[in-house]
ChimeraX commands (.cxc) that place a marker at each C-alpha (Angstrom):
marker #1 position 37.61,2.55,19.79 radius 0.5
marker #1 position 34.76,2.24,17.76 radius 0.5
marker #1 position 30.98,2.98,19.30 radius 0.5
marker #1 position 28.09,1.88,17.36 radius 0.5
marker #1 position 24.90,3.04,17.66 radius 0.5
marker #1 position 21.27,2.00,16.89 radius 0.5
marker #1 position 18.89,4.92,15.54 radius 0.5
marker #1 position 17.01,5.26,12.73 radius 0.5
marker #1 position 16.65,7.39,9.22 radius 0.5
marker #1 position 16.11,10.83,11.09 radius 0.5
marker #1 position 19.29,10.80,13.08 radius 0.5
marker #1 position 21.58,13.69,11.47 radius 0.5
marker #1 position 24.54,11.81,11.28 radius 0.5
marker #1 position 23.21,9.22,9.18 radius 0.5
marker #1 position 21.76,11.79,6.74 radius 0.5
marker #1 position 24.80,13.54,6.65 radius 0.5
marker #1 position 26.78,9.95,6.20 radius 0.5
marker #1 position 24.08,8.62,3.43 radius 0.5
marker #1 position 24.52,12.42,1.45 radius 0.5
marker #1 position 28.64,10.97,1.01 radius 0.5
marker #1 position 27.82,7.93,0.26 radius 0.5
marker #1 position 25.20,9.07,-2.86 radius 0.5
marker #1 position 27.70,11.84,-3.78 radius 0.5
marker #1 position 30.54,8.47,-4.24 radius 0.5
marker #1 position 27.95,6.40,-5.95 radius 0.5
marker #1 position 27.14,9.43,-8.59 radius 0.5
marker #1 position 30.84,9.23,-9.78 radius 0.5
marker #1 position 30.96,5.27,-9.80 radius 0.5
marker #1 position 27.40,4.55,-11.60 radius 0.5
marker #1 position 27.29,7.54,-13.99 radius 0.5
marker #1 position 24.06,7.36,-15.72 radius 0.5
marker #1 position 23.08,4.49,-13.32 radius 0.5
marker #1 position 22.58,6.35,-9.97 radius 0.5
marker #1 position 19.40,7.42,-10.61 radius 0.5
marker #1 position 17.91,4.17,-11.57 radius 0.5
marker #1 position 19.59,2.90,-8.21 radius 0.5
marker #1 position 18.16,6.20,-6.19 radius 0.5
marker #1 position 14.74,5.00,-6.38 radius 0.5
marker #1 position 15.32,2.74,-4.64 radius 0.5
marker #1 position 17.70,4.26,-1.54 radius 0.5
marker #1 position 15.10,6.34,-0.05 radius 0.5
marker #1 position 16.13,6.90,3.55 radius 0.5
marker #1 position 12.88,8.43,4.95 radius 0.5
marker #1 position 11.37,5.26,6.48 radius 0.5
marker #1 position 13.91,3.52,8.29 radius 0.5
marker #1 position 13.29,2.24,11.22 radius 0.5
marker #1 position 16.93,0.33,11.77 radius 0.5
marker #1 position 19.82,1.97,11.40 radius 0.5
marker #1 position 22.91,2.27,12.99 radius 0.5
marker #1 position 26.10,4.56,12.78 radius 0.5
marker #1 position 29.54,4.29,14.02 radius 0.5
marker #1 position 31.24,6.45,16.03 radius 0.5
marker #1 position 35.44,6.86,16.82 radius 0.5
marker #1 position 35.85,9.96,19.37 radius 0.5
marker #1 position 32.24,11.33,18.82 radius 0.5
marker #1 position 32.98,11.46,15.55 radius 0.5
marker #1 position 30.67,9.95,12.48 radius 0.5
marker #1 position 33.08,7.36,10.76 radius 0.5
marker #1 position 30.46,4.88,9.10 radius 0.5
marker #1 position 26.29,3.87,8.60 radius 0.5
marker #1 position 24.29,1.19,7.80 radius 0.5
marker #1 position 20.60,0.13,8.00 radius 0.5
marker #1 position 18.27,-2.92,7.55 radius 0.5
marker #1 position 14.74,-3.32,5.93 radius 0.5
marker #1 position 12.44,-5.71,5.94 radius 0.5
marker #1 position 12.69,-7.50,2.22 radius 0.5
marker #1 position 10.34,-9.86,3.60 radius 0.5
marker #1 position 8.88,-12.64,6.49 radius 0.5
marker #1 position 12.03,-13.91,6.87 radius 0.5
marker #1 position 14.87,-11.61,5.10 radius 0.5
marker #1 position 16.28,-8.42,5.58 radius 0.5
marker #1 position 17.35,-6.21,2.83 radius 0.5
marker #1 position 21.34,-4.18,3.97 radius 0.5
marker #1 position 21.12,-0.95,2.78 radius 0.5
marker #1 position 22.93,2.62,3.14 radius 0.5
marker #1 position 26.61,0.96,4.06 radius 0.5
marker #1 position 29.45,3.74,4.33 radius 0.5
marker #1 position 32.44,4.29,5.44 radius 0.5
marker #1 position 34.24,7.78,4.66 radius 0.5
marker #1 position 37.69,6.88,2.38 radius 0.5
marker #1 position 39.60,7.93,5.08 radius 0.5
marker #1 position 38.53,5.50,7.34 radius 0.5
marker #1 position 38.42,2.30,5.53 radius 0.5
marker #1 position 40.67,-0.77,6.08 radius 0.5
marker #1 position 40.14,-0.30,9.11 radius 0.5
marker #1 position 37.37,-2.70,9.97 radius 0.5
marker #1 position 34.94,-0.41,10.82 radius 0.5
marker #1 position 32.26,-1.88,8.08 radius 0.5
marker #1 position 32.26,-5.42,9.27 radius 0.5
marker #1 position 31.38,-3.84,12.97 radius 0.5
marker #1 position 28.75,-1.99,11.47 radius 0.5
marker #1 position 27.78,-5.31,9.53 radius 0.5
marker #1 position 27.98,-7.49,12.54 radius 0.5
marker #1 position 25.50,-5.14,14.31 radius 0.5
marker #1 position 23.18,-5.06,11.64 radius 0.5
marker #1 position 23.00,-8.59,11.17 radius 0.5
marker #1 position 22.84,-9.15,15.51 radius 0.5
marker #1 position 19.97,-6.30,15.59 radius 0.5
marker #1 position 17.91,-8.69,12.29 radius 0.5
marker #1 position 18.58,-11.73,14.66 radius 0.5
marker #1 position 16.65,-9.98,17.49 radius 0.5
marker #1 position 13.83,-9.13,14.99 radius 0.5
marker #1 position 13.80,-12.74,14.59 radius 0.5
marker #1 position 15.06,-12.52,10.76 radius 0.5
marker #1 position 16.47,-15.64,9.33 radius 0.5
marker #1 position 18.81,-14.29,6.74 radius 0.5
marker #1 position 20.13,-10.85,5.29 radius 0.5
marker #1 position 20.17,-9.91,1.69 radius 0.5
marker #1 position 21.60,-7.01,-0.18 radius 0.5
marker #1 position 22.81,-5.64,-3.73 radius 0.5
marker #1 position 26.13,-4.12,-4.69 radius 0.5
marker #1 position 27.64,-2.60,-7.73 radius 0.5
marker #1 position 30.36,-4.43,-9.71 radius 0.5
marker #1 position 32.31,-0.85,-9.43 radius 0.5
marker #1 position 32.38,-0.82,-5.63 radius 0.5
marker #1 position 35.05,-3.87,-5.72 radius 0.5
marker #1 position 35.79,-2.80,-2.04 radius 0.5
marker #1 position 32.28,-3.60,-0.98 radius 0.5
marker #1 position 32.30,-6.82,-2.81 radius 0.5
marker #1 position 35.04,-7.73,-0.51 radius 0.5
marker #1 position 33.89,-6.95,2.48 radius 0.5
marker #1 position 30.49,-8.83,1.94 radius 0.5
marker #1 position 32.93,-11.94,1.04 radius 0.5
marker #1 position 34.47,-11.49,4.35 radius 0.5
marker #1 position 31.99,-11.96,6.45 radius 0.5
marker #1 position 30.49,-14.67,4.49 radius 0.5
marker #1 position 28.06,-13.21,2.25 radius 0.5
marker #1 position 27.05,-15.34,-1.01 radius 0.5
marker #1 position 26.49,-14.60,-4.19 radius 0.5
marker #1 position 23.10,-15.18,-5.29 radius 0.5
marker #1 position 21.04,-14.58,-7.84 radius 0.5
marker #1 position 19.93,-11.08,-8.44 radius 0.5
marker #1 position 16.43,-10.35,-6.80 radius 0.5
marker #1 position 13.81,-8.28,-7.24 radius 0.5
marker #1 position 14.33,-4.84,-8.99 radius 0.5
marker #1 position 18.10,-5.69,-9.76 radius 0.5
marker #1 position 17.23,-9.06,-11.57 radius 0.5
marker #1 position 18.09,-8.00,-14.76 radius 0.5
marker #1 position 20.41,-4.98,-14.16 radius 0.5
marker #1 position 23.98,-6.17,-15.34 radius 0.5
marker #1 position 25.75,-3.61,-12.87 radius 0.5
marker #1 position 24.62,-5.66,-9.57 radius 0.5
marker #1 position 25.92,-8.37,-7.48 radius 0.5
marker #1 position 23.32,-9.60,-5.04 radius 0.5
marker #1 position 24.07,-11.26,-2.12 radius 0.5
marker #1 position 22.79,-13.51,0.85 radius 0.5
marker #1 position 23.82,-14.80,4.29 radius 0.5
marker #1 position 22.06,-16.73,7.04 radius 0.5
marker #1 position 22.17,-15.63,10.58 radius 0.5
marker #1 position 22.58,-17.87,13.56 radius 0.5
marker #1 position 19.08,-16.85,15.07 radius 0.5
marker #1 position 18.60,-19.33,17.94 radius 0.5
marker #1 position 14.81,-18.83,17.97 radius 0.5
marker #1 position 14.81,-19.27,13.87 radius 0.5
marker #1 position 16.78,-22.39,14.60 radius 0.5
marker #1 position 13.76,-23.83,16.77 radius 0.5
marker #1 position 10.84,-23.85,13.85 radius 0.5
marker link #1:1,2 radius 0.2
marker link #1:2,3 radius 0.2
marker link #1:3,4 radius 0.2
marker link #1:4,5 radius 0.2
marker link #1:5,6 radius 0.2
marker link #1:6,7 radius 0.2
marker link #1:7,8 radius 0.2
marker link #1:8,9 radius 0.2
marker link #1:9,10 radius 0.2
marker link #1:10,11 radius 0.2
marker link #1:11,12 radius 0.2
marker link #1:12,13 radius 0.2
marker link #1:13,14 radius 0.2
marker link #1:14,15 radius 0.2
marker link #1:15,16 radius 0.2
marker link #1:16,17 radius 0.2
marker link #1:17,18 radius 0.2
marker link #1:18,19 radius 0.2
marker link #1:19,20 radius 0.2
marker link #1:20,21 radius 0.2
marker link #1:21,22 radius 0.2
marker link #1:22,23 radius 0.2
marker link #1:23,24 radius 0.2
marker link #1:24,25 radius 0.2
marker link #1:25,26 radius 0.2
marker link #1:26,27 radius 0.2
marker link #1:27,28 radius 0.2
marker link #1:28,29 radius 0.2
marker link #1:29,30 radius 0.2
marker link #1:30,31 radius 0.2
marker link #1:31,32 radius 0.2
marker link #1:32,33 radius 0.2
marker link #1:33,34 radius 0.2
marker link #1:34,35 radius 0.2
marker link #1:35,36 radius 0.2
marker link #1:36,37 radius 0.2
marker link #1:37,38 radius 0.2
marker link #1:38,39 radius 0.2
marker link #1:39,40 radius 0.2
marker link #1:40,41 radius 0.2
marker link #1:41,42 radius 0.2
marker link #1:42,43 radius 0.2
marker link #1:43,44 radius 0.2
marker link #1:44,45 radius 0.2
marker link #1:45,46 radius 0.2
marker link #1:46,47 radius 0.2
marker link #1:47,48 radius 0.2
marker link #1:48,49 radius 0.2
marker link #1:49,50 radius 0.2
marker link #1:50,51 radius 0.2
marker link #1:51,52 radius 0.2
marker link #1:52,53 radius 0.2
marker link #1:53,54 radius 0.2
marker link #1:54,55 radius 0.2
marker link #1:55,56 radius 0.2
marker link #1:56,57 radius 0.2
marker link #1:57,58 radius 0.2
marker link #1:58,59 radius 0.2
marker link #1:59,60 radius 0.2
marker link #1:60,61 radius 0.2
marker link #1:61,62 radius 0.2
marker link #1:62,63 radius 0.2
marker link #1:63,64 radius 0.2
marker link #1:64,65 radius 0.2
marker link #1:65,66 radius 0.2
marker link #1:66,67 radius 0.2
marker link #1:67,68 radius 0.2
marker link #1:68,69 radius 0.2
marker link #1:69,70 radius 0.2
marker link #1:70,71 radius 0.2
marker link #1:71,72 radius 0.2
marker link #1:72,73 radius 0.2
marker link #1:73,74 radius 0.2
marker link #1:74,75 radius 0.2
marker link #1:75,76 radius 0.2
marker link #1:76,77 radius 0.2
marker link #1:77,78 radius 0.2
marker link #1:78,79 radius 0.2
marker link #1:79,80 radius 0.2
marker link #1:80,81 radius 0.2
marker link #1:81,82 radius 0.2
marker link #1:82,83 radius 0.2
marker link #1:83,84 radius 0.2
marker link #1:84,85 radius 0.2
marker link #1:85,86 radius 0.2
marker link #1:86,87 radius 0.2
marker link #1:87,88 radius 0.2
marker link #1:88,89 radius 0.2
marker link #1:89,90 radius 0.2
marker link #1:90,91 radius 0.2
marker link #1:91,92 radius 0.2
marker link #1:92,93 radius 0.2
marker link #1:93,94 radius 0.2
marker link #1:94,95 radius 0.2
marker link #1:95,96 radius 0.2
marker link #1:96,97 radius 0.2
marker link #1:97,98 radius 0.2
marker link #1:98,99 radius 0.2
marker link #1:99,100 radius 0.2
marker link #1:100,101 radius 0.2
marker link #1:101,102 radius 0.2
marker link #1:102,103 radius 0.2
marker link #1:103,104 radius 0.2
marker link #1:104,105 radius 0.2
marker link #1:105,106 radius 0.2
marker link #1:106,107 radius 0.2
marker link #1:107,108 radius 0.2
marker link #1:108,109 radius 0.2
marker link #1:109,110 radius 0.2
marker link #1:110,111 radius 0.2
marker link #1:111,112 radius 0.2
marker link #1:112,113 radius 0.2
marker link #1:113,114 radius 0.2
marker link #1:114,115 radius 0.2
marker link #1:115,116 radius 0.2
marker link #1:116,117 radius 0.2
marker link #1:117,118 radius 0.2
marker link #1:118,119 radius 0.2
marker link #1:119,120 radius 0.2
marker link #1:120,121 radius 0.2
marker link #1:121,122 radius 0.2
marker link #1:122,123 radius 0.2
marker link #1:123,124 radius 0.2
marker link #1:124,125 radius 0.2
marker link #1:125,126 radius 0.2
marker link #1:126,127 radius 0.2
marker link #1:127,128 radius 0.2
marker link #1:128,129 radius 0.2
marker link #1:129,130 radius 0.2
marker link #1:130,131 radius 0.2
marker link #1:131,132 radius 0.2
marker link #1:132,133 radius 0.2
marker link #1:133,134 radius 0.2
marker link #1:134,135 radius 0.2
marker link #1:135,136 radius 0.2
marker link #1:136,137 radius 0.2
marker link #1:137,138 radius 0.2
marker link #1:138,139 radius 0.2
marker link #1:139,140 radius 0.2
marker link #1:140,141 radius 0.2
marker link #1:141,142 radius 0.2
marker link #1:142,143 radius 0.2
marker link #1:143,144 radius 0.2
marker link #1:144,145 radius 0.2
marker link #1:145,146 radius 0.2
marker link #1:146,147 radius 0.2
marker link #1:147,148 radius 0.2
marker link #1:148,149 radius 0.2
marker link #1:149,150 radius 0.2
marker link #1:150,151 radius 0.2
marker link #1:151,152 radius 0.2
marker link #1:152,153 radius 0.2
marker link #1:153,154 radius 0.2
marker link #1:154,155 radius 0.2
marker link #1:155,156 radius 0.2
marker link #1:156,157 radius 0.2
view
């Protein structure tokens, strides 16, 4: 069974995680990764989460505030090992649960074309494409996407 916990940036097994998941992105974005490092800066996160099977570390994510309203996904990993296997979209689905408590209307995030794998799990659980925002608007690598939350207090503005 999978456990999923709420921490933050410091926790160890998040660094440890997010050190994988930058050593995978090297190989896929080449030259790329360090225009997309700049921007991955774990040192200020206050939301977090990883995922645990038998005590052991099996996948992270975190949110950010992007802005009033929005979130910004970052830091999602799962080891190679352990994916198809669901463990992302739990790890998604408690991101997006622990924005709705913050009282976020929606989530946004950015993807690489060469992580076709995380493409597909953001289509699963109902992410659309949008146009790219902010620092990835004109970077022909990234797929940005969007999805609304089912906030009941967002619901009652």
């Amino acid at each position: 069974m999978i456990k999923v916990v709420r921490t933050n940036s410091s926790n160890q097994d998040f660094i440890d995680l997010v050190k994988h998941l930058d050593a995978d992105l090297g190989e896929r974005d080449g030259n790329e990764h360090s225009f997309y490092s700049q921007f991955n800066k774990i040192d200020k996160i206050k939301y977090a989460v990883v995922a645990y099977e038998n005590g052991i570390p099996v996948g992270c994510g975190a949110i950010k505030k992007y802005s009033e309203n929005a979130v910004e996904v970052k830091r999602m990993y799962v080891p190679i090992n352990k994916r198809g296997q669901g463990i992302a979209s739990i790890i998604l689905t408690e991101l997006e649960k622990w924005a709705a408590e913050l009282n976020y209307d929606k989530c946004v995030l950015e993807t690489g074309k060469r992580q076709p794998e995380a493409i597909a799990l953001y289509k699963k659980n109902h992410y659309e494409i949008i146009p790219n925002f902010g620092q990835y608007e004109n970077v022909e690598n990234s797929v940005c996407f969007e999805k609304k939350l089912n906030n009941e207090k967002a619901s009652k503005h």
